[in-house]
Residue, then its C-alpha position, 0 to 999 in steps of 0.5 A: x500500500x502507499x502511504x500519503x504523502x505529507x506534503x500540505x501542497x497536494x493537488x487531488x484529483x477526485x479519484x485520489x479523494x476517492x480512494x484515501x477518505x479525504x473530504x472537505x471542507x471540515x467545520x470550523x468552531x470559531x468565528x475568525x473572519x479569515x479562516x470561517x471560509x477556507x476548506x480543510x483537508x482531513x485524513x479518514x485512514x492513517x497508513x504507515x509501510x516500506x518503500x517498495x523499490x530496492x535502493x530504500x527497501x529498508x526505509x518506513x514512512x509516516x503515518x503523520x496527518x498533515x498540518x492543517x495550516x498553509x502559508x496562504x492561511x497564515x499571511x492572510x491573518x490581521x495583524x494590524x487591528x481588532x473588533x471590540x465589542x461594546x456592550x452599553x445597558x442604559x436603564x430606562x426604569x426598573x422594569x425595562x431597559x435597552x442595550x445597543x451593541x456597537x463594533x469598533x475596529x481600533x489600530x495599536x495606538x488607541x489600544x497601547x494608550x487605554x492600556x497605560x491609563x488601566x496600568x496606571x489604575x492598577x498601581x493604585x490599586x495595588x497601594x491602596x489595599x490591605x496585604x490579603x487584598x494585594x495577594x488577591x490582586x497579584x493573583x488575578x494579575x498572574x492568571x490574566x498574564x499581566x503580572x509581567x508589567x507589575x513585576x516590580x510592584x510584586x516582587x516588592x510586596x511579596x519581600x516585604x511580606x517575608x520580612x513581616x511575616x509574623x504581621x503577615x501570620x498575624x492578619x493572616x490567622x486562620x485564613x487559609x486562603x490567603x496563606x496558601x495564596x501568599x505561599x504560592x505567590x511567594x514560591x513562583x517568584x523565587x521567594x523561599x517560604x517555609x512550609x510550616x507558615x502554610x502547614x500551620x494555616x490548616x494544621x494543629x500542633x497535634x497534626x489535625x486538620x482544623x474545622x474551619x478548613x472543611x467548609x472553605x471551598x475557597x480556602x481548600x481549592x487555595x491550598x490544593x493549587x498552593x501544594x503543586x509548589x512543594x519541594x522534594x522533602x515536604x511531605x506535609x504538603x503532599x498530605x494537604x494536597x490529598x486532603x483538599x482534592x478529596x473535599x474538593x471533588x466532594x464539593x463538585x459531586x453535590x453542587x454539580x447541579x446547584x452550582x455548576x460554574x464554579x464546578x467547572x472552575x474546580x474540576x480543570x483546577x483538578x484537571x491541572x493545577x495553575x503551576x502546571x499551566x501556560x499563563x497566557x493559555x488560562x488567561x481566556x478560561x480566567x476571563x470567561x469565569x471572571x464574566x459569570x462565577x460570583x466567588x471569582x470577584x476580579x476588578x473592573x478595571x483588571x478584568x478590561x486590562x486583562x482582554x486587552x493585553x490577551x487581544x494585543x499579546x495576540x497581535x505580536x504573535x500572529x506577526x511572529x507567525x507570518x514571518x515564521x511561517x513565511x520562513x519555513x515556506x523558504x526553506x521548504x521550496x530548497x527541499x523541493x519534496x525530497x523531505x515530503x516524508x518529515x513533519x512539516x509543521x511551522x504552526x504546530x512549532x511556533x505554537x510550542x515556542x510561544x509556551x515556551x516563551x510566553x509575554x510579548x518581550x521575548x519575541x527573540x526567543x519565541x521566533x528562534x526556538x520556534x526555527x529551532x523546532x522546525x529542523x528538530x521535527x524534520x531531523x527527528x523524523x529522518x533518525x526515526x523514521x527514513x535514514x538508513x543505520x550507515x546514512x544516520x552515522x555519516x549525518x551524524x558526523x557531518x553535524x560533528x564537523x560542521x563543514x559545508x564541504x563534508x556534507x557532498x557525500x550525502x544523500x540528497x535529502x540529507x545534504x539539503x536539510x544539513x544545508x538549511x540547518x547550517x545556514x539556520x544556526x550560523x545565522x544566529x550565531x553571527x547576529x549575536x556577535x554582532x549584537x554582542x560581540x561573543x561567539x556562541x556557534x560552539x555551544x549551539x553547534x555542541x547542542x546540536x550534536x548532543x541531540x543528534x548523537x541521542x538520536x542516533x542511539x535510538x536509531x541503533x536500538x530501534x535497527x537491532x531491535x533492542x529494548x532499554x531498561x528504564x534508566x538507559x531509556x530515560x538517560x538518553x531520552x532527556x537529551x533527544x526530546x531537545x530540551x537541553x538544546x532549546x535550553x543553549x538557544x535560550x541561554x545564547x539569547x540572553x541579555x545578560x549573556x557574558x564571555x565567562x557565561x557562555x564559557x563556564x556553561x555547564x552541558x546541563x544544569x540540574x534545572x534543564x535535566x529536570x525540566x525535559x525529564x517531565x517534558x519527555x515524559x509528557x511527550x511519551x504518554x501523549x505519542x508512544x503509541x503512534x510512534x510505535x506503530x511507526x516502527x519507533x524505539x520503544x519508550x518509557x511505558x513500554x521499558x518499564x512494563x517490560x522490566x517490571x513485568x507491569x501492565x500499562x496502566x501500571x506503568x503510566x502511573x508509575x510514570x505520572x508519579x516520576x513526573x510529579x517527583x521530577x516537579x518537586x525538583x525542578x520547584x527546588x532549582x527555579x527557587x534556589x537556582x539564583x545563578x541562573x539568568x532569570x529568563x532562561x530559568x523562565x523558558x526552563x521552567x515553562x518548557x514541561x508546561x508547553x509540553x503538557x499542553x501540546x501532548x495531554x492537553x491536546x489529546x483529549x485524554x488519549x493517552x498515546x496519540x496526539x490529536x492534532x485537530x484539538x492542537x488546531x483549536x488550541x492554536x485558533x484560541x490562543x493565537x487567532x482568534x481575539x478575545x470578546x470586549x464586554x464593557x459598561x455593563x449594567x445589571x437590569x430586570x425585564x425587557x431588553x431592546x435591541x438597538x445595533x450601531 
């Protein structure tokens, strides 16, 4: 049987419809103006097999569905402006009022000079409010991704309260919403704070729970997302986190029909906590609850900041994007199909490396990750998928030496890829020592090989059939998910990158080993099986049930809780680890948290396969599609006249 290619580029005849299961166009759920008319393709059958003639008889092809996304599709996006929608009630009398709806279409300026005002509102704010208020605030802040425009105010505030911390114990007494919520806070901006100021906010000296406890849904759903900042050794926490998620899923079970919201509310705060998540991605879940759960009370004044600067965040991505994908296009008409067999999927990894790198400032590094994983996915797929054994060394070594001249005796597709890989990476490198005047190619060139001599002992175990124990696997396994190589890209990136920096970096700190354990083995439960009927190596789940004797439901839970171990490590080094420059401890941080969304958020609950038509909503959500203004609302009872201008 042939297998599809996966080109995005395919011109279809009706007999080729016919025969694969295409069929178009496929329902779009959105409202975007400039995607509601474009016909999509979709596979109905997934097929994988050898190539038939006898120079590639050994080589496998994918069974990848095809990006959902063309360069067309994405230069056609608005970068320049976006409808808000006002929504005006006037009261005419207490039984009856009017609204008239009105949509307007404003550039940047207008956007950038209302956000400064609501900015300058926001610091007063800050003043004006009592400790517990002020953690609130920073809070809504953190969950509506603008906590980064009042860094300065919070991280002063948080200080404060640490070296006031028996006033803070004092006004805090037996409110354990707000000492869980100051011992979060607190946490995620590096501050240490001892368990025992939260343990003591919910626990006697006897080890009892107290009862003003059990009946604060507000307090217990505030120590539940408090206990996901735990460090390895803190036992006491992990026993508040089960305590609260059994109150916790109590509480949804008897007011699922009384009060439904704010069971939603807690059931995705159960589904993953706010630590594990992109804050630019909760962001529109925030607002959307902010809108219609009463015991969320956020501001007015935030709430609007908020949807604007998701709306104006927005923006900038979606230039990011057309240059990115405008990019890849480039690059892909050099490959002129000989790489049809790979990945092709620009969207899918700007949209990674905007998790990765998330507030608007580091556009830097969003745009050169996002390259980096461009080549990271077709490179992947030639080690996993279509090199032969003897082609995959001499790639690998053509990447050790790193010379345009040693890649000559290469395979075409081969030779064409190494060629815009080098071209890539030495462009980097050259504009920051031109920015910098410091030569980073070494290390970037060090990272690459790394990742492609992992590749290559996966290559090995897959060509003789080996299965790993679970260590060997995992050994080699943080380094090929490329963690530690988007991890040197970031680090070059920096702004207070040094001569001594870059010379004394260790390949890798503690901080990068722990965050791409997690993001592998987010990665694993989210694609083994499917890269397993593609022929590949086995992976975690597979390894440790084969050397447990497990089934693999066992297994994923006992890889769920390496996670969770591997968490507690991390939180260790983001708030120990001062020697690290803050932004790359950010994208370190950050990278487990793109990868739960790109490869468990997205399934579905699929374990092992990756549901790229839920990636594709999640991409419109964050990336296309604005957030709706709703402002100058007014509470009223009765009849509602319609008037639109």
């Amino acid at each position: 049987m042939n297998c599809l290619p996966t080109s995005s580029n395919l011109y279809l005849s009706t007999d080729f419809v016919h025969n694969y299961g295409f069929f178009l166009p496929l329902k779009i759920q959105h409202n975007a103006q400039s995607f509601s008319s474009i016909p999509y393709l979709r596979l109905r059958h997934k097929c994988y097999s050898v190539a038939s003639n006898s120079s590639t008889s050994l080589r496998r092809t994918t069974n990848y569905q095809p990006s959902s996304w063309n360069d067309s599709q994405i230069q056609s996006l608005n970068t320049t402006s976006f409808t808000v929608i006002y929504i005006n009630i006037v009261q005419i009398s207490f039984s009856s009022c009017f609204y008239y709806i009105s949509n307007v279409s404003t550039q940047g300026d207008v956007h950038e000079k209302r956000r400064e005002k609501l900015k300058e509102d926001v610091k007063r704010l800050i003043k004006e409010k009592s400790f517990a208020d002020q953690l609130k605030l920073f809070d809504s802040l953190q969950k509506l991704g603008l906590a980064y425009h009042f860094e300065e105010e919070i991280k002063y505030l948080l200080n404060l309260m640490k070296y006031s911390e028996e006033k803070v114990r004092m006004e805090f007494n037996g409110d354990v919403y707000a000492m869980a919520l100051y011992f979060r806070l607190s946490r995620q901006h590096g501050f240490e704070i001892s368990k025992d100021l939260l343990v003591k906010s919910y626990k006697y000296e006897s080890g009892c729970f107290k009862p003003s406890v059990f009946d604060n849904i507000k307090g217990m759903l505030s120590l539940y997302e408090a206990s996901f900042l735990a460090m390895d050794g803190e036992e006491e926490i992990d026993d508040a986190k089960e305590f609260a998620l059994k109150h916790l899923n109590d509480f949804m079970r008897s007011n699922s029909s009384t009060n439904p919201l704010l069971a939603q509310h807690i059931a995705m705060a159960l589904e993953l906590p706010l630590h594990h998540r992109i804050p630019k991605f909760q962001s529109q879940m925030f607002i959307e609850h902010s809108r219609h759960i009463k015991e969320i009370n956020v501001d007015s004044i935030v709430l609007e900041l908020g949807q604007l600067e998701f709306n104006m965040t927005q923006s900038i991505y979606k230039r990011e994007l057309k240059e990115i994908s405008k990019w890849w296009a480039e690059v892909s008409n050099v490959f002129d199909s000989k790489l049809n067999f790979a990945r092709d999927w620009p969207v899918e990894s700007y949209f990674l490396a905007v998790g990765m790198a998330v507030e608007p400032q580091f556009s830097t590094y969003r745009k050169e990750l996002a390259k980096a994983l461009c080549f990271i996915n077709v490179i992947d797929d030639i080690y996993d998928i279509y090199g032969l054994l003897d082609e995959l060394q001499l790639f690998t070594n053509a990447v050790d030496r790193w010379e345009f001249a040693s890649i000559k005796s290469l395979p075409e597709y081969m030779k064409i890829c190494l060629e815009g890989l080098f071209n890539m990476v030495n462009s980097l490198a050259s504009k920051i020592k031109e920015e910098k005047g410091l030569d980073v190619l070494p290390n970037l060139k060090r990272a690459w090989l790394d990742l492609c001599k992992a590749y290559m002992v996966e290559a090995r175990w897959c060509h003789t059939g080996y299965c790993p124990t679970f260590e060997e696997y995992l050994d080699n396994a943080w380094i090929s998910v490329s963690t530690p190589l988007l991890s040197v890209i970031s680090h070059c990136l920096s702004e207070n990158l040094t001569k001594l920096s870059l010379e004394s970096f260790d390949f890798y700190p503690t901080i990068v080993r722990q965050s791409s354990i997690i993001f592998r083995l987010y990665n694993d439960l989210g694609t083994s099986k499917g890269e397993l009927q593609r022929g590949d190596v086995s992976k975690s789940i597979q390894c440790y049930m084969k050397e447990n004797h497990v089934s693999e439901l066992v297994a994923q839970e006992c890889i769920r809780n390496i996670i969770n171990k591997n968490w507690k490590e991390l939180n260790r080094e983001w708030i120990k680890g001062s020697i690290y420059d803050e932004t790359f401890k950010t994208v370190a941080i950050n990278i487990p948290r793109a990868g739960h969304l790109m490869y468990l958020q997205s399934n579905d609950g699929n374990i092992g396969e990756l549901n790229v038509e839920e990636m594709k909503e999640n991409i419109i959500s964050l990336l296309i599609e604005p957030i709706t203004f709703k402002q100058g609302v007014v509470n009223c009872i009765g009849n509602l006249f319609v008037q639109e201008n």
